[in-house]
TORKOL-4160 file (C-alpha; in steps of 0.2 Angstrom, whole numbers, padded with zeros to 4 digits, m for minus):
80
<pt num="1" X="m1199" Y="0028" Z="m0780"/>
<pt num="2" X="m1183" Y="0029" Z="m0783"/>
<pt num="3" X="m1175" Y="0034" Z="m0801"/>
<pt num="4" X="m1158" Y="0035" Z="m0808"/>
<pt num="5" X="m1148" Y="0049" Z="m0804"/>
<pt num="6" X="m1156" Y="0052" Z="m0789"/>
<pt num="7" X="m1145" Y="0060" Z="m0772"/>
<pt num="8" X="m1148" Y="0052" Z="m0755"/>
<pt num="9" X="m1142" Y="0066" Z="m0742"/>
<pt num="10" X="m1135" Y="0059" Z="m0725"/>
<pt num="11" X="m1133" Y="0072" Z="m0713"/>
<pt num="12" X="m1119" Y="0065" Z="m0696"/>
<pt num="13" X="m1112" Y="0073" Z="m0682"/>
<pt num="14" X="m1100" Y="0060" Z="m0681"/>
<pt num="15" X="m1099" Y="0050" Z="m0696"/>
<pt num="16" X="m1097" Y="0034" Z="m0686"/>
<pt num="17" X="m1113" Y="0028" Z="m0682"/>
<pt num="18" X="m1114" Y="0009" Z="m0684"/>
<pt num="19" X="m1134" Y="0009" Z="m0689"/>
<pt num="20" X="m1132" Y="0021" Z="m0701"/>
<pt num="21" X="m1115" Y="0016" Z="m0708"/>
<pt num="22" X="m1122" Y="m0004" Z="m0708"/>
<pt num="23" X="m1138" Y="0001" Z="m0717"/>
<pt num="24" X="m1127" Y="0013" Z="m0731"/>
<pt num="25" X="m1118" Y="m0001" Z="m0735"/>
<pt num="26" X="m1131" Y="m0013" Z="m0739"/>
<pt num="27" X="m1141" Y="0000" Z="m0752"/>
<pt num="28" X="m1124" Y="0004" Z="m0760"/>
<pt num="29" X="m1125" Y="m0015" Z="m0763"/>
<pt num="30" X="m1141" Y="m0019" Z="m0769"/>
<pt num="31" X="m1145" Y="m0001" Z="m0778"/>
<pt num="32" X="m1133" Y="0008" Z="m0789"/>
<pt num="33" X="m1147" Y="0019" Z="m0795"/>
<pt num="34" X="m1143" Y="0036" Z="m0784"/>
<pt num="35" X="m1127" Y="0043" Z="m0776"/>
<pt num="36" X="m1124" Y="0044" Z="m0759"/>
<pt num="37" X="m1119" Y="0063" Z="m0753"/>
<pt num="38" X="m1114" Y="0066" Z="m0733"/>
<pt num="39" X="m1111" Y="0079" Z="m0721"/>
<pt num="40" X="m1100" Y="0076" Z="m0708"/>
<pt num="41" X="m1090" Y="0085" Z="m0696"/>
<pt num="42" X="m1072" Y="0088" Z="m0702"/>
<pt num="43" X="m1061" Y="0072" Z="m0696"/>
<pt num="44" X="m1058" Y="0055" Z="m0705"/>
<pt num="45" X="m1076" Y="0045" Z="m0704"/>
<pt num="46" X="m1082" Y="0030" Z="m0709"/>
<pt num="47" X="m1096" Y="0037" Z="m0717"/>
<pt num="48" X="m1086" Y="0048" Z="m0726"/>
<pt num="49" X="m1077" Y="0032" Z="m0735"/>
<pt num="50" X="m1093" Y="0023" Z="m0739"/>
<pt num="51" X="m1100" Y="0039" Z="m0749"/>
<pt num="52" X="m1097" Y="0042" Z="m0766"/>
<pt num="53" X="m1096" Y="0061" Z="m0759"/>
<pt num="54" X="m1091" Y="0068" Z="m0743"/>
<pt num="55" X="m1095" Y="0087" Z="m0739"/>
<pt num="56" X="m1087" Y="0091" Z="m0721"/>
<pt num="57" X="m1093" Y="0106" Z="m0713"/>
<pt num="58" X="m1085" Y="0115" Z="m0697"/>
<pt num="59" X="m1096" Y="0110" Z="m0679"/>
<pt num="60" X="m1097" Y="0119" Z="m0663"/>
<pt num="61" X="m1102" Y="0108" Z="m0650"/>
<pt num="62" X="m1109" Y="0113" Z="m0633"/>
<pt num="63" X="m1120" Y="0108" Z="m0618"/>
<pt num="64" X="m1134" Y="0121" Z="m0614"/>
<pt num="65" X="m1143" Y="0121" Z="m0597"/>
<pt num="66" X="m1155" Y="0106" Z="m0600"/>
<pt num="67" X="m1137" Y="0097" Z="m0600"/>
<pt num="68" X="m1140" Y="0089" Z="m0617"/>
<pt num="69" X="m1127" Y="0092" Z="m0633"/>
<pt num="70" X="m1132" Y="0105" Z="m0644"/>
<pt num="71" X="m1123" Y="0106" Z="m0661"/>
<pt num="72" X="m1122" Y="0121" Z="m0674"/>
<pt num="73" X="m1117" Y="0121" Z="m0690"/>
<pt num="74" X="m1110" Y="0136" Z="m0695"/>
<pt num="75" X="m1112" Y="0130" Z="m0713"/>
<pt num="76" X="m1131" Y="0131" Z="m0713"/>
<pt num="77" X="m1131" Y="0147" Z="m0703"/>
<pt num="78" X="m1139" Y="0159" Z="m0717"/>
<pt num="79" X="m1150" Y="0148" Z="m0720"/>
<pt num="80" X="m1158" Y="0146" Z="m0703"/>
């Protein structure tokens, strides 16, 4: 249950993803009991203007052998 003063965390590569932008949007406006906190890499995002608070963090992105994208966060580094 959700309570005042509660944070939702959204964690984007990108920032620009439709689903998640869309579904953002439609809680801001039918739930102003928490704030809205995202993580997105460092350029301008949609995401990033829909959030009350924006933290943008630094990615590297690559593609290992499996040939799929593999992103790191050096942000979160001493935590993993």
């Amino acid at each position: 249950m959700l309570k005042k003063g509660d944070i939702l965390f959204v964690i984007s590569f990108t920032g620009d993803n439709e689903t998640i932008n869309e579904k953002i949007t439609k809680l801001e406006l039918v739930n102003d009991k928490f704030r809205y906190v995202s993580f997105t890499n460092m350029k301008q995002n949609k995401l990033a203007s829909i959030v009350q608070h924006n933290i943008y963090f630094p990615t590297i992105a690559f593609t290992d052998d499996a040939d799929y994208r593999v992103v790191r966060l050096p942000l979160l580094q001493h935590i993993i």
